[in-house]
C-alpha positions in Angstrom: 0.0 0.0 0.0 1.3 3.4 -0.6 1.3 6.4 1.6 0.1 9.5 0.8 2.8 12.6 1.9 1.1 16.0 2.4 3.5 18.5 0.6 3.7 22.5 1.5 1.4 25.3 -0.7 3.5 26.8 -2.8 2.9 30.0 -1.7 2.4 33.3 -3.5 3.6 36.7 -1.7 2.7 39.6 -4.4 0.1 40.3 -7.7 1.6 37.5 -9.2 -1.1 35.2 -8.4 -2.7 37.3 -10.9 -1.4 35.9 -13.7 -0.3 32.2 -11.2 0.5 29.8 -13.8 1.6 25.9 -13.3 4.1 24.3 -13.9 5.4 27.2 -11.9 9.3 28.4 -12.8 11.1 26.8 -9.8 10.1 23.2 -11.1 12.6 20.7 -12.9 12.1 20.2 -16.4 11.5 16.8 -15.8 8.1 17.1 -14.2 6.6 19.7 -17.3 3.3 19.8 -18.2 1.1 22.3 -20.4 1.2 25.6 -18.5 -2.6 26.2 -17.0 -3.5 30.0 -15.4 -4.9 29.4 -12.1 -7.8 30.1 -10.4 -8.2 30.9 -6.7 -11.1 30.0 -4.7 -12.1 32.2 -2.1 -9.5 31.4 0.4 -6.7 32.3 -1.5 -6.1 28.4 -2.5 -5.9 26.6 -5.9 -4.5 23.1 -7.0 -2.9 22.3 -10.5 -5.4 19.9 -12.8 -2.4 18.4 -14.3 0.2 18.0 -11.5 -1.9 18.7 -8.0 0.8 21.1 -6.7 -1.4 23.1 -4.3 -0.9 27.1 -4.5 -2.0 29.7 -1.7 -1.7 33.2 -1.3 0.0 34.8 1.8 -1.9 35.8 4.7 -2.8 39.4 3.7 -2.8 38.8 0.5 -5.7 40.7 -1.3 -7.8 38.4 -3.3 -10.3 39.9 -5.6 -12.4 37.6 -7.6 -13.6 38.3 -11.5 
């Protein structure tokens, strides 16, 4: 059986989650995948469709919705 290992939010500290995309720039190029803009639910919290790398803004972070 394999265990499941919670990993850290990447998490966003400025307007870039503005334009937050996935695979974010810090990943290896090993682990690519078509780039997909990011959508944060009200919390300030999003998760990759392709990859499930979790993003979330920084506490006092203003989040404005469209």
């Amino acid at each position: 059986m394999s265990e499941s290992v919670e990993v850290a939010p990447v998490e966003l500290d400025d307007a870039s989650y503005l334009s937050a995309f996935c695979p974010n720039p810090k990943m290896p190029l090993w682990s690519s995948h078509p780039r997909v803009y990011l959508t944060f639910d009200a919390h300030g919290r999003t998760k990759c469709p392709y990859c499930g790398t979790v993003y979330q803004l920084k506490e006092g972070i203003a989040h404005h919705g469209h």
